[in-house]
C-alpha positions as CSV (number, residue, x, y, z in Angstrom):
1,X,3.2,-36.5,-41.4
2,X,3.5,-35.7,-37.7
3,X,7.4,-34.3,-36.4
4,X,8.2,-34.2,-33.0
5,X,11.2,-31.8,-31.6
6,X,11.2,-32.2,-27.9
7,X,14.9,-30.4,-26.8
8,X,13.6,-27.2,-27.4
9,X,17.4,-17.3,-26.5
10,X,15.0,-14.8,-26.8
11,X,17.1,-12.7,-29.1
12,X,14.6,-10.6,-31.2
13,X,17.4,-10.9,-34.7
14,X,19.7,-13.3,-35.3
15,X,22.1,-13.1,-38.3
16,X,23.2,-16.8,-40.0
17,X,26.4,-18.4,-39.8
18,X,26.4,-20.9,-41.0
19,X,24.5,-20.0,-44.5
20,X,26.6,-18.9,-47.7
21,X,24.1,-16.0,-47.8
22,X,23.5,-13.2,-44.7
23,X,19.9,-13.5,-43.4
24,X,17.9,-11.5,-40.2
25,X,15.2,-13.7,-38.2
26,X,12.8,-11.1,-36.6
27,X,10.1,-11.5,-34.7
28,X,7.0,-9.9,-36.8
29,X,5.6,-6.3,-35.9
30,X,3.3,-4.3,-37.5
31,X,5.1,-3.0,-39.5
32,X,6.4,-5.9,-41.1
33,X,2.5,-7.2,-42.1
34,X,3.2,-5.3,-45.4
35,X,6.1,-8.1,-46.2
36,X,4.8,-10.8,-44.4
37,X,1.4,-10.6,-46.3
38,X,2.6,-11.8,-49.8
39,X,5.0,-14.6,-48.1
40,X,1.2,-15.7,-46.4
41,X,-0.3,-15.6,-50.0
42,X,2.7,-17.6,-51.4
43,X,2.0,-20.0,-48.4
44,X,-1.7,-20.4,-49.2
45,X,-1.5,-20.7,-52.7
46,X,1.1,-23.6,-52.6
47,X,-1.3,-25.4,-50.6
48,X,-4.3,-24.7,-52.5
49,X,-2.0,-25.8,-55.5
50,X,-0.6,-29.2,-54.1
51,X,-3.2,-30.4,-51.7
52,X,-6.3,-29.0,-53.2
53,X,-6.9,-26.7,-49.9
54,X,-9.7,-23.7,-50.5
55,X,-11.1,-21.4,-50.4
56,X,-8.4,-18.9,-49.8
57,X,-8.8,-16.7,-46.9
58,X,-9.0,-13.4,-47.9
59,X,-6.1,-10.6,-47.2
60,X,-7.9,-8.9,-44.7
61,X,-8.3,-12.4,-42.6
62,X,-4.5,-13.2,-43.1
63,X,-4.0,-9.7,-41.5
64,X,-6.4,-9.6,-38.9
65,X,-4.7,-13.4,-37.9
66,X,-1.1,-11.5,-37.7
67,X,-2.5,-8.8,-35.5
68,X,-4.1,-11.6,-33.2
69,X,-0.4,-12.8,-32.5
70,X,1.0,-9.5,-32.0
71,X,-1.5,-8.3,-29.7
72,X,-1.0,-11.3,-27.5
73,X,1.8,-13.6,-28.0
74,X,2.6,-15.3,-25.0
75,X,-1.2,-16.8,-25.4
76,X,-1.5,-16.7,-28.8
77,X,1.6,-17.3,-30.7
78,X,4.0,-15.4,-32.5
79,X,5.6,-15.3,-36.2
80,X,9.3,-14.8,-37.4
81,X,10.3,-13.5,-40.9
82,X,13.6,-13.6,-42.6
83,X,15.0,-10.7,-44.2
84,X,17.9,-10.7,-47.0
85,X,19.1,-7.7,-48.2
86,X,16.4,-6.0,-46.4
87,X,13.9,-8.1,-48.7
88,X,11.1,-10.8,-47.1
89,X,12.2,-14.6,-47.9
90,X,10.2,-16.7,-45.5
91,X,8.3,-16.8,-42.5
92,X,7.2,-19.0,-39.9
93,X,4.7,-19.2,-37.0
94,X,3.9,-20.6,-33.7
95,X,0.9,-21.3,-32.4
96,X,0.3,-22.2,-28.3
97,X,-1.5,-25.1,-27.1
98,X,-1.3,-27.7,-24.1
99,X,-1.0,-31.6,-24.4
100,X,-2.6,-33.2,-21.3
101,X,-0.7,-36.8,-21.6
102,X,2.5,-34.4,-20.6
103,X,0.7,-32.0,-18.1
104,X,2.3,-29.5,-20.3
105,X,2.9,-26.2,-22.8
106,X,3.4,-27.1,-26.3
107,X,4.2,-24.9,-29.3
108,X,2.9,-25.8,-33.0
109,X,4.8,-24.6,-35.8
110,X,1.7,-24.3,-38.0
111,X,3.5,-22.8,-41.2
112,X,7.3,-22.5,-42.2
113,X,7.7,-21.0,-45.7
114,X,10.9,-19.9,-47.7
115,X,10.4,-18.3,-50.7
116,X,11.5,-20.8,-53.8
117,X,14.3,-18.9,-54.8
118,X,15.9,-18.9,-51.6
119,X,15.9,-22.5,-50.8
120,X,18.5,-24.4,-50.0
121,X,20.6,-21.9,-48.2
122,X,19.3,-23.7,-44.7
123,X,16.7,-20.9,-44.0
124,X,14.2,-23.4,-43.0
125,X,16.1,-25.0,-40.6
126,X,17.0,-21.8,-38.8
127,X,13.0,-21.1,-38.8
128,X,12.9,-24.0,-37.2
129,X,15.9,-23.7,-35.1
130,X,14.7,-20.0,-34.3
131,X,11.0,-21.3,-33.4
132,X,12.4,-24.6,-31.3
133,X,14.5,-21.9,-29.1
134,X,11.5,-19.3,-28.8
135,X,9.3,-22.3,-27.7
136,X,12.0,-23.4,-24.8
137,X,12.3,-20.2,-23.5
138,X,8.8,-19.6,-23.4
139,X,8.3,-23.1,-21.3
140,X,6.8,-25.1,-23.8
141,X,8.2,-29.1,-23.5
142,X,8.3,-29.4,-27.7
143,X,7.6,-28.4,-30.7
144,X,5.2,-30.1,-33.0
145,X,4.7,-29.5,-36.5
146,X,2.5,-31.4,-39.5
147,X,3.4,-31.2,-43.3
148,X,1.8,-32.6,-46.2
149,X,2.6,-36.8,-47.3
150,X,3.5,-34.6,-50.6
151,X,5.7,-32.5,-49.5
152,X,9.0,-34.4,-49.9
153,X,11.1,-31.4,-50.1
154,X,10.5,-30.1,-46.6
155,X,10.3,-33.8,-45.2
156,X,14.0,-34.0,-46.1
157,X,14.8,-30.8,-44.4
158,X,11.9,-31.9,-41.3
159,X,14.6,-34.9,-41.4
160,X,17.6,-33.0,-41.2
161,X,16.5,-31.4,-37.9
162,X,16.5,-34.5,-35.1
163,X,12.4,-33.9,-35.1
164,X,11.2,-37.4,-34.8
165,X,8.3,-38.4,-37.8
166,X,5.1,-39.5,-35.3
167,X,3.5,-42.6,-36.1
168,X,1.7,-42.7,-32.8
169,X,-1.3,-40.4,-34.2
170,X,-3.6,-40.1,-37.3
171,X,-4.9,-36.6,-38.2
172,X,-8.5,-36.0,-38.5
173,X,-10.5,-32.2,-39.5
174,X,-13.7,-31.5,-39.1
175,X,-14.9,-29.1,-41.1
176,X,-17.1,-26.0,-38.9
């Protein structure tokens, strides 16, 4: 399923307020690939889980794709973790690309991932609140996003958001 969320601060930590729980979004450094590697692993295996998706890639790929963003993100894309209690409870990251029917920038939330026993605190939406407001200030016209036909849980947070579910396309891969 495609989402849309075209009215997309650069403020590197932002605490919640509106969550019954006190949360950090920071933008990811090197020194948070430690944490951010098992939240990545979580991530993978879900999918390899629920939609059948391997091989796994392998630690040192997941790393050497984090450094990628942090050596360059305003061409590459950047990732946010969320920090409780100075603990690692989700993650998300945005990747840069350019739509030519809009002549313009667009960002692609290509994972969002909350830990399960953190759910339901609204964590993911400020991910994706936090990654929507990163994307406008950094002159991209929306922010796209795909999840699984599966995944009902996040579609009922995606639906929450004022993203708009995209009908217009159908999804192909071709494997390289």
């Amino acid at each position: 399923i495609n989402y849309l969320l075209s009215d997309t601060s650069d403020d590197e930590h932002i605490m919640s307020e509106n969550s019954p729980i006190d949360y950090s979004v920071d933008i990811v450094t090197e020194a948070d690939l430690p944490d951010l590697l098992p939240l990545m692993r979580a991530y993978c295996t879900f999918y390899e889980e629920t939609e059948n998706i391997s091989p796994q890639p392998t630690d040192d790929l997941l790393l050497l794709l984090c450094r990628k963003l942090i050596s360059d993100p305003e061409h590459e894309g950047i990732q946010f973790i969320v920090r409780q209690q100075n603990r690692s409870i989700g993650f998300a990251t945005l990747y840069w690309t350019w739509q030519t029917l809009t002549a313009s920038r667009v960002a692609v939330m290509n994972d969002l991932y909350v830990e399960p026993e953190s759910r339901k605190h609204g964590i993911a939406t400020r991910l994706i609140e936090r990654c929507r407001d990163y994307a406008r200030s950094h002159g991209a016209s929306c922010l796209k996003w795909l999840t699984s036909n599966k995944n009902l849980r996040a579609q009922s947070v995606y639906d929450k958001t004022g993203a708009i579910k995209s009908s217009k396309w159908i999804d192909y891969e071709l494997s390289l």
